[in-house]
MARLODO-991751 format. One record per residue (C-alpha): residue number from 0; x, y, z. Coordinates in steps of 0.25 Angstrom, whole numbers. Example, Ala and Ser with C-alpha at 12.3 -4.5 7.8 and 13.67 -1.06 7.14 Angstrom:
+-----+-------+-------+-------+
|   k |    xx |    yy |    zz |
+-----+-------+-------+-------+
|   0 |    49 |   -18 |    31 |
|   1 |    55 |    -4 |    29 |
+-----+-------+-------+-------+
END
This chain:
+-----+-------+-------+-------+
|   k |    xx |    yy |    zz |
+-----+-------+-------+-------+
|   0 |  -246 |   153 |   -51 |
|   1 |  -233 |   159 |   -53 |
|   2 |  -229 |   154 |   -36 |
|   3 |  -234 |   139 |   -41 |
|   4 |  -226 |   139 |   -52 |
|   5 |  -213 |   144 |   -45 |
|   6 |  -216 |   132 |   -35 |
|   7 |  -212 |   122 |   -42 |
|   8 |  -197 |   128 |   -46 |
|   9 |  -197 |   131 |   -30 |
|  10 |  -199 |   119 |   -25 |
|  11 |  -189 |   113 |   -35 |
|  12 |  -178 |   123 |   -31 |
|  13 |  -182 |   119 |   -16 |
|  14 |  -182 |   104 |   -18 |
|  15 |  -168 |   105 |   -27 |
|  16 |  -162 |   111 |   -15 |
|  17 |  -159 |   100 |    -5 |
|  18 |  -156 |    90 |   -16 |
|  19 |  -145 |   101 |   -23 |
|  20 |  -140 |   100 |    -7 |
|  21 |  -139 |    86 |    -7 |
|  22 |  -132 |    85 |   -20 |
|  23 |  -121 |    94 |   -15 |
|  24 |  -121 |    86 |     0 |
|  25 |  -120 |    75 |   -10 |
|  26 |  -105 |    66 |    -5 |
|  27 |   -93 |    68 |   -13 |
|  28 |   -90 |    54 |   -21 |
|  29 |   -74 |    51 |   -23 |
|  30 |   -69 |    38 |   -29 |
|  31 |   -58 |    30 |   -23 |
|  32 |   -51 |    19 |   -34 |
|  33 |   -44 |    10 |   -33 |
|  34 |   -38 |    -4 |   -36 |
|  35 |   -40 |   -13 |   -22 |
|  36 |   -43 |   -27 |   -23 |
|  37 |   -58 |   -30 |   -17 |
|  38 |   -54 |   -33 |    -3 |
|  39 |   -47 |   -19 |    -1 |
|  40 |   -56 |   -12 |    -8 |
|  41 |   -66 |   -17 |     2 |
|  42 |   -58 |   -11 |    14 |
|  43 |   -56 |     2 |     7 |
|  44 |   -71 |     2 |     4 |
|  45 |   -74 |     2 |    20 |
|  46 |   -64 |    13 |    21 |
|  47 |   -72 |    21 |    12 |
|  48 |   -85 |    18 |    16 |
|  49 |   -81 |    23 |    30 |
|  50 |   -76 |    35 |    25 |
|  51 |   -90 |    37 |    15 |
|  52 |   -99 |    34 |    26 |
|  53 |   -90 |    44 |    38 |
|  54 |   -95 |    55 |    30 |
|  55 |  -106 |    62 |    20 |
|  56 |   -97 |    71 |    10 |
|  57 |   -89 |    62 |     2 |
|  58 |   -90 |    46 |    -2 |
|  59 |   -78 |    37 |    -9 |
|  60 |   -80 |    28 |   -17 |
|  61 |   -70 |    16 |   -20 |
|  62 |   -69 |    13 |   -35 |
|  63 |   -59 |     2 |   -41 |
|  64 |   -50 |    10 |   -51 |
|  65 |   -50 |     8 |   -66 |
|  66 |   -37 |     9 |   -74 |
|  67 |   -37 |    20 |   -84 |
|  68 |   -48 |    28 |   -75 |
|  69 |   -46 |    41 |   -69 |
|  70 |   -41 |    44 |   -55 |
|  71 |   -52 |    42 |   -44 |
|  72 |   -54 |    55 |   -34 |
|  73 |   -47 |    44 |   -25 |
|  74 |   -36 |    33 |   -29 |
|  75 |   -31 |    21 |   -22 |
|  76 |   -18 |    19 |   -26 |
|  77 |   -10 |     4 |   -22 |
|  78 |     5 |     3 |   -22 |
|  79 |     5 |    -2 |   -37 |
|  80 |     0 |     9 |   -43 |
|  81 |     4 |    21 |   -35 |
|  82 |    17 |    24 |   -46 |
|  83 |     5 |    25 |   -57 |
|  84 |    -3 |    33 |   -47 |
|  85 |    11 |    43 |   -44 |
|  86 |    12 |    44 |   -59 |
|  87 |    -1 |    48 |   -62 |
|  88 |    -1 |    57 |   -51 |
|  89 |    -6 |    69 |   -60 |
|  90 |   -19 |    62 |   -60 |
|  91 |   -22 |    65 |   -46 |
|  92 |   -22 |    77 |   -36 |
|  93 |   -12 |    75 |   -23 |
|  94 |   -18 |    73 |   -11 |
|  95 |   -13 |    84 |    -2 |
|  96 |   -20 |    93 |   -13 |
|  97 |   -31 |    87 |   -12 |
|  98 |   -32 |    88 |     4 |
|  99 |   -28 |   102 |     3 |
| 100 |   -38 |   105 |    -6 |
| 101 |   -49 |    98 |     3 |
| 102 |   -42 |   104 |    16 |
| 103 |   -42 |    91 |    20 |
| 104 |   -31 |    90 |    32 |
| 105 |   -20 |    82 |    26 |
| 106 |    -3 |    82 |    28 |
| 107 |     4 |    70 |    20 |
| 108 |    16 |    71 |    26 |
| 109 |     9 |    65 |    40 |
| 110 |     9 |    51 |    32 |
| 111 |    22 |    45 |    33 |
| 112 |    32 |    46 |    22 |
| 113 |    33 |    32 |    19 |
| 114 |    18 |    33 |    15 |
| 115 |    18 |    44 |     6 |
| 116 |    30 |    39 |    -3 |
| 117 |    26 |    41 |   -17 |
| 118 |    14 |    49 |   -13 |
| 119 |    18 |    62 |    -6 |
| 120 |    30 |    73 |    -8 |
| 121 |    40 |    78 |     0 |
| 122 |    30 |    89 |     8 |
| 123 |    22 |    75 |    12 |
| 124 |    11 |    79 |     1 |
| 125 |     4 |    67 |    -3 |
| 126 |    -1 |    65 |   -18 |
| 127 |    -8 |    52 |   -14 |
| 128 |   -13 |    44 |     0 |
| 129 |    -6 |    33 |     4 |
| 130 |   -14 |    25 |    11 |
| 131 |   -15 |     9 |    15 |
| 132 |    -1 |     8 |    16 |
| 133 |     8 |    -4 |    20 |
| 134 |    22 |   -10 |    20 |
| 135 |    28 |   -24 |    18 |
| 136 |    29 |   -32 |    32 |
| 137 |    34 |   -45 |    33 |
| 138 |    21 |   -56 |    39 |
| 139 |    23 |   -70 |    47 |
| 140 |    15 |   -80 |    49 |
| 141 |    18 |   -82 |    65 |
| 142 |    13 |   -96 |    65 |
| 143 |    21 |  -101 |    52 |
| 144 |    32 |   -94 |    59 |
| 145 |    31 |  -102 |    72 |
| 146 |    28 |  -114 |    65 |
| 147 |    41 |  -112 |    60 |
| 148 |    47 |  -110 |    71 |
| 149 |    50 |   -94 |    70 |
| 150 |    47 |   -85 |    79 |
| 151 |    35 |   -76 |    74 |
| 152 |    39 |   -66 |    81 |
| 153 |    52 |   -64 |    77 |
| 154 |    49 |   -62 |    62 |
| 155 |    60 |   -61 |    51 |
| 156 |    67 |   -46 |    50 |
| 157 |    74 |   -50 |    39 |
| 158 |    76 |   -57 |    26 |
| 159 |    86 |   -66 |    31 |
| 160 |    76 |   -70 |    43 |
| 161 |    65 |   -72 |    34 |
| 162 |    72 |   -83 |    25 |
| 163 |    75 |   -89 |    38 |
| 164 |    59 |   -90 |    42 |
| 165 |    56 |   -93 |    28 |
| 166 |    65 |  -106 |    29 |
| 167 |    59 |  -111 |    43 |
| 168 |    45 |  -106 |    38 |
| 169 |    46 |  -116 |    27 |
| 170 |    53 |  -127 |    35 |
| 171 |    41 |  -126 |    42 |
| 172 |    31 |  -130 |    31 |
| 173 |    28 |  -116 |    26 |
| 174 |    25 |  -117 |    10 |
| 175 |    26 |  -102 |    12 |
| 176 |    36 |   -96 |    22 |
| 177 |    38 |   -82 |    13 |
| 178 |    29 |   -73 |     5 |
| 179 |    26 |   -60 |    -1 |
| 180 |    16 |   -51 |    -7 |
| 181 |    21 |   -38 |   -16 |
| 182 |    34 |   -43 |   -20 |
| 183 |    39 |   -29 |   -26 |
| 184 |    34 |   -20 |   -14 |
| 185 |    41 |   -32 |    -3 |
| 186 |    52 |   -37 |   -10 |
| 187 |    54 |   -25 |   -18 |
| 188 |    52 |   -11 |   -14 |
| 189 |    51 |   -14 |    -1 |
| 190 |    61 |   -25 |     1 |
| 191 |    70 |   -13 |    -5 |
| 192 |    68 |    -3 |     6 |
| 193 |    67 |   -11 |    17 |
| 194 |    81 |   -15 |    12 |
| 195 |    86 |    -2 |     9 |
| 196 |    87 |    -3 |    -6 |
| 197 |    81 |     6 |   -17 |
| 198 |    71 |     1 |   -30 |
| 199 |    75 |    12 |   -37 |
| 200 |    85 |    23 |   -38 |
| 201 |    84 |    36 |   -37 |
| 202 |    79 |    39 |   -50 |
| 203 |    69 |    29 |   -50 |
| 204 |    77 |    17 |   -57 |
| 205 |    72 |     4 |   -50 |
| 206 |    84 |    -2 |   -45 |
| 207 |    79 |   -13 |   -35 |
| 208 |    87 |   -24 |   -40 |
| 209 |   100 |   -22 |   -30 |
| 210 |   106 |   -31 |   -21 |
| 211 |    96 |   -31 |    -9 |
| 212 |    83 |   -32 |   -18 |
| 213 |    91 |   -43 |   -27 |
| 214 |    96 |   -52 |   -13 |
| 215 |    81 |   -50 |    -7 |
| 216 |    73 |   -56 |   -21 |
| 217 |    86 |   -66 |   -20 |
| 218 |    83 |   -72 |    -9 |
| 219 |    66 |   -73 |   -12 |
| 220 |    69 |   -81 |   -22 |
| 221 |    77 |   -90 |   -13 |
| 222 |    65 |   -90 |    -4 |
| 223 |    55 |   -94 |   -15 |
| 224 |    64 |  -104 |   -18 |
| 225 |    65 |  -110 |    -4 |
| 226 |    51 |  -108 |    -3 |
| 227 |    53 |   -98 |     6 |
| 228 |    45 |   -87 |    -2 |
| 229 |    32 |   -91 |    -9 |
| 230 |    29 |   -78 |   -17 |
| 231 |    12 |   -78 |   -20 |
| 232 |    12 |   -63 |   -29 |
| 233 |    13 |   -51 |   -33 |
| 234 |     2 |   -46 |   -23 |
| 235 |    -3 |   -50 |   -10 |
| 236 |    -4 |   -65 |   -12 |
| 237 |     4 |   -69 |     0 |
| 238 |    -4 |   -61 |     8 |
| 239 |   -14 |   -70 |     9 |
| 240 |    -5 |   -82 |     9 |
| 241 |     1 |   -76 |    21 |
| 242 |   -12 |   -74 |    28 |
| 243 |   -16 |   -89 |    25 |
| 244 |    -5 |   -92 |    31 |
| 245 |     3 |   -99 |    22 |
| 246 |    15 |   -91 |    23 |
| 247 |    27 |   -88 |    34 |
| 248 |    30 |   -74 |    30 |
| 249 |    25 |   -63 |    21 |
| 250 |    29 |   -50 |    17 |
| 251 |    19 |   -41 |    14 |
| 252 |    11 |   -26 |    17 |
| 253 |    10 |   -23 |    31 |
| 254 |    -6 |   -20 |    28 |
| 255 |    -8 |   -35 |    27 |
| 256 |    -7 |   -38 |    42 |
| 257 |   -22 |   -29 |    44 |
| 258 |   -27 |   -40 |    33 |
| 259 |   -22 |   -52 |    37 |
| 260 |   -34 |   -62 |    42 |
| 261 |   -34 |   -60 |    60 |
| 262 |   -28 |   -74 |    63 |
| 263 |   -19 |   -73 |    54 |
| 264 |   -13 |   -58 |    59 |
| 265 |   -13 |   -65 |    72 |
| 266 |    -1 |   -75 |    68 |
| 267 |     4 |   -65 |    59 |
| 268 |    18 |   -57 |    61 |
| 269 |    22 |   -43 |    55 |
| 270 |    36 |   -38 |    54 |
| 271 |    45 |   -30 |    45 |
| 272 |    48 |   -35 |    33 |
| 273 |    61 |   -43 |    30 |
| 274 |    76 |   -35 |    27 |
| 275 |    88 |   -39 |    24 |
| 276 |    96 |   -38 |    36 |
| 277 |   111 |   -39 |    25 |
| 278 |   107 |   -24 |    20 |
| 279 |   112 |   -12 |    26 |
| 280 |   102 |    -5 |    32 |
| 281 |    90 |   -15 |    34 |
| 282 |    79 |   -13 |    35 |
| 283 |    75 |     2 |    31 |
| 284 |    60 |     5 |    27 |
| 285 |    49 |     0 |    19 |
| 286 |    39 |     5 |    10 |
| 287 |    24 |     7 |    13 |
| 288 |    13 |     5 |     1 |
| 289 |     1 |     5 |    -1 |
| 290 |   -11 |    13 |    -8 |
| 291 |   -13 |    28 |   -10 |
| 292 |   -23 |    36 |   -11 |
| 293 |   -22 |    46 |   -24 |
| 294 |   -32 |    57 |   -29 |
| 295 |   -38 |    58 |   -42 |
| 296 |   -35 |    70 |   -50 |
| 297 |   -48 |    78 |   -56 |
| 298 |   -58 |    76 |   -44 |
| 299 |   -68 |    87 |   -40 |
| 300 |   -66 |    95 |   -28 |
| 301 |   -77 |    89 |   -20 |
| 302 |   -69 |    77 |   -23 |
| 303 |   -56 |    79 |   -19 |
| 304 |   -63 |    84 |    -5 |
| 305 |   -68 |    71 |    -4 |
| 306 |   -56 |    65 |    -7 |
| 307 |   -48 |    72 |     4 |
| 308 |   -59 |    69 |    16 |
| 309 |   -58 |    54 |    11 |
| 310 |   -42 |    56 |    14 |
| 311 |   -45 |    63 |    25 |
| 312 |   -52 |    50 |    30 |
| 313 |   -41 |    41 |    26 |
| 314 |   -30 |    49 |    34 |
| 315 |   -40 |    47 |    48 |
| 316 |   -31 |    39 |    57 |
| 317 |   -42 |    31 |    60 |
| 318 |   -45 |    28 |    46 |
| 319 |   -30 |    25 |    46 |
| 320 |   -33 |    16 |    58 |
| 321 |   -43 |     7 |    49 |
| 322 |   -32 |     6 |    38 |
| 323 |   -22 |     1 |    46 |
| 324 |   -29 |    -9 |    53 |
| 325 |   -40 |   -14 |    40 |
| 326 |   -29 |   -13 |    30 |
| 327 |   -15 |   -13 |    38 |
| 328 |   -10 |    -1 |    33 |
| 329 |    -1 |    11 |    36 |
| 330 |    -7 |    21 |    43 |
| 331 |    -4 |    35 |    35 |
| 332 |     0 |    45 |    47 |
| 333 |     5 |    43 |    60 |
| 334 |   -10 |    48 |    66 |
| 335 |   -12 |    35 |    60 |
| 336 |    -4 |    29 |    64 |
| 337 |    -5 |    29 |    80 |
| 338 |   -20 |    27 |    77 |
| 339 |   -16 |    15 |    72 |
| 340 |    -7 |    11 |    84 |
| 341 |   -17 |    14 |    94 |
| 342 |   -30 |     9 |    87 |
| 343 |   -27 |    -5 |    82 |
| 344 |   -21 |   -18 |    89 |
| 345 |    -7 |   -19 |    90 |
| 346 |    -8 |   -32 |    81 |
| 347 |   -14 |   -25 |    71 |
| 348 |    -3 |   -13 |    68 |
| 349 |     9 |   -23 |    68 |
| 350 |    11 |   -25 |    54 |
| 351 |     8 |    -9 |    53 |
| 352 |    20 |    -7 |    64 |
| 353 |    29 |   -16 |    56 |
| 354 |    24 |    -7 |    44 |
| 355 |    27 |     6 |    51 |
| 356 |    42 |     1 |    56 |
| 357 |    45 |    -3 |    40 |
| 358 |    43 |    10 |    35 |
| 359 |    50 |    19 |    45 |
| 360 |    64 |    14 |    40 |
| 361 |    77 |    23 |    37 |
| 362 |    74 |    22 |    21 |
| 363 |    70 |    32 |    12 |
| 364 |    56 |    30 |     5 |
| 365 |    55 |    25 |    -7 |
| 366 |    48 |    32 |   -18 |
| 367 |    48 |    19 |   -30 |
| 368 |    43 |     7 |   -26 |
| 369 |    43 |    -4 |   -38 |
| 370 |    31 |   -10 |   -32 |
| 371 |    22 |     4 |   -34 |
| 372 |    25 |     4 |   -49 |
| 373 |    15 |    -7 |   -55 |
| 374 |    23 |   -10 |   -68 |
| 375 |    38 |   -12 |   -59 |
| 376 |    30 |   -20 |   -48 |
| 377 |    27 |   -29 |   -57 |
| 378 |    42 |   -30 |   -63 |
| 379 |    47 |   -34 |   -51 |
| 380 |    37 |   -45 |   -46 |
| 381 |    40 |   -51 |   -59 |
| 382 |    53 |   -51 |   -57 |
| 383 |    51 |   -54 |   -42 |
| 384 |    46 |   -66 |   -45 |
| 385 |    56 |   -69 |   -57 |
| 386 |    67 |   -69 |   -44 |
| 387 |    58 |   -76 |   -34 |
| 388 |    55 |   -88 |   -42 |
| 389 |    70 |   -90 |   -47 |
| 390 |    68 |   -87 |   -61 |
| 391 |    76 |   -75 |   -62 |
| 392 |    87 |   -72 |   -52 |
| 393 |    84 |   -62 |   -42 |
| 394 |    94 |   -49 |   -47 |
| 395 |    89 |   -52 |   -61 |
| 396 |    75 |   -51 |   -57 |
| 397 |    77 |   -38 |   -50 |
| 398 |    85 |   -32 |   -61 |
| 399 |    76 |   -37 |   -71 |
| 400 |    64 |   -32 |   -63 |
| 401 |    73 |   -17 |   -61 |
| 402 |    72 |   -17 |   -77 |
| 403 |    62 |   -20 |   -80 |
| 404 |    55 |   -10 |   -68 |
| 405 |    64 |     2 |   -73 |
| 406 |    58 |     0 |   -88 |
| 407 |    44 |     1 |   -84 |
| 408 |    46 |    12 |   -72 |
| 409 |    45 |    24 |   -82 |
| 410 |    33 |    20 |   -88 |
| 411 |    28 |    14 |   -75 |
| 412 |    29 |    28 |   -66 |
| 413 |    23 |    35 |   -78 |
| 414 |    11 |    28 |   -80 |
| 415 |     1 |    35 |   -82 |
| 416 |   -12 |    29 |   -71 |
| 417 |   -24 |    35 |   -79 |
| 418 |   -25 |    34 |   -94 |
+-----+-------+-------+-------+
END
């Protein structure tokens, strides 16, 4: 009697084992938010799954992030809202840390420094990923071009050039000759340092209303006015324009050319974007954005192993491979780079070459950048468009927009991302 009524706790004991086993084999679920539109979230959706199914220890999930909610254990972070993201910084836990503390192998100063700008310190320790980054190119449309009766493959170096192209272009018919998407990250901050002139000094006073930035929104108000210019938004509006065909010229990220529809890459040219050839020094460097990747503070330690393996999997030059060639994007170390060089078509790293030369230039890198901070962003598109659709003169705009950004810049960097 006593053996049958130990039985029973025996065999529970022996049949809670393997589940008790199974519990702990169990994956490791992190979270990834962030603010994508549908179509890129889909590609980063693929990403993950690749990485979800390449392994049995630890699966991401992609959430879309609320405002006002807590860090995820991972954050995708657009160039709009990375100056929140810095100054909320003690609500997440610095990546090197983190891949220290997972052993994971990881040296940040092996990515470029252009890259890391805002992200790493001196020692090259990186707070944050940067990741799926890009830099303003200037696009042609070769068959507008030779309709025109330009060569296409001589494309405009500078400003001066591409008025001239602009003014055949529309002799020719075009309804569109010019256009642009991200007016504050072109015709702003880059536009800036490609030219050799600061946004801010050096105590973070915006000052990007001098004599280069004020002749440059000048003479895009004469363009719109000639019909030169036709200015779709704020976004990437003229992106699609662009690939429609509609336009002659476009200056925008140098990950769109990996987007652009196949018969449409085909007549497509990439080169640098326009300078002005009358400023000493021209042309220097320009900036590369894009999305970072930042971890949440208050994760479990299981969690911030996962977390590194999934870095870990993002840094693999093959993986870099695939965001280069699906997305268009920078690759993040030079391993990266030569796999990108040797692995895909020539006509498919052009606009990444073009990329590449941009941002090897004799200027310092820039740490402010009006289009990264949401609130100034918005202040100078406002006044952007002001300028460029002749109601207020072009140095007014800009000082007005230089007011108005240096009242809000306070509040604005110390904003606080989670409530």
């Amino acid at each position: 009697m006593r053996l049958l009524k130990t039985l029973p706790a025996a065999l529970a004991l022996a049949l809670a084992g393997p589940a008790s086993f199974t519990a702990l084999a169990a994956p490791t679920d992190i979270e990834l938010s962030h603010q994508l539109d549908e179509e890129r979230a889909e590609r980063l959706e693929k990403l993950i799954e690749r990485f979800n199914t390449g392994q049995k220890d630890y699966q991401v999930k992609l959430v879309r992030r609320v405002q006002g909610d807590a860090p995820k254990d991972l954050n995708l972070v657009t160039r709009e809202e990375q100056a929140k993201f810095v100054a909320a910084r003690a609500r997440f836990v610095p990546l090197h840390q983190v891949m220290k503390d997972a052993k994971e192998p990881f040296d940040g100063s092996k990515l470029a420094p252009e890259l890391r700008v805002g992200l790493g310190d001196a020692k090259g320790n990186l707070f944050a990923l940067p990741i799926a980054l890009s830099t303003p190119v200037l696009y042609i449309n070769k068959e507008a071009f030779r309709k025109a009766g330009l060569d296409p493959e001589k494309p405009p170096k500078t400003w001066a050039e591409a008025q001239k192209a602009a003014d055949k272009l529309f002799d020719a018919g075009s309804t569109c000759p010019y256009t642009t998407t991200w007016p504050a990250w072109v015709h702003i901050d880059n536009l800036s340092a490609w030219n050799g002139v600061e946004v801010a000094d050096s105590k973070g006073k915006l000052n990007f209303n001098g004599l280069v930035q004020v002749k440059h929104t000048a003479m895009m108000t004469t363009w719109a006015k000639a019909r030169f210019f036709t200015y779709f938004g704020r976004r990437d509006e003229a992106d699609r324009r662009f690939a429609a065909g509609d336009c002659g010229m476009l200056t925008s990220s140098s990950s769109l050319f990996a987007a652009l529809p196949e018969a449409r890459k085909a007549q497509t040219g990439v080169s640098p974007l326009p300078y002005h050839d009358d400023v000493q020094g021209t042309p220097q460097q320009t900036l590369a954005a894009g999305s970072s990747l930042w971890v949440g503070a208050g994760q479990k330690p299981a969690e911030y192993k996962a977390v590194a393996n999934f870095v870990s999997f993002l840094l693999k030059p093959e993986i870099q491979v695939e965001l280069t060639s699906a997305g268009g994007f920078l690759p993040m170390t030079a391993a990266s780079r030569a796999a990108a060089e040797s692995k895909l078509l020539k006509g498919d790293v052009v606009a990444l070459n073009v990329a590449e030369r941009e941002l090897q230039g004799p200027a310092a890198l820039r740490a402010i950048r009006v289009s990264e901070i949401e609130p100034v962003r918005i202040i100078v598109e406002e006044e952007l468009e002001a300028a460029w659709s002749g109601k207020t003169p072009a140095k007014q705009a800009l000082d007005t927009a230089v007011q108005r950004g240096n009242a809000v810049m306070p509040a604005a960097l110390k904003a606080s991302l989670v409530k």
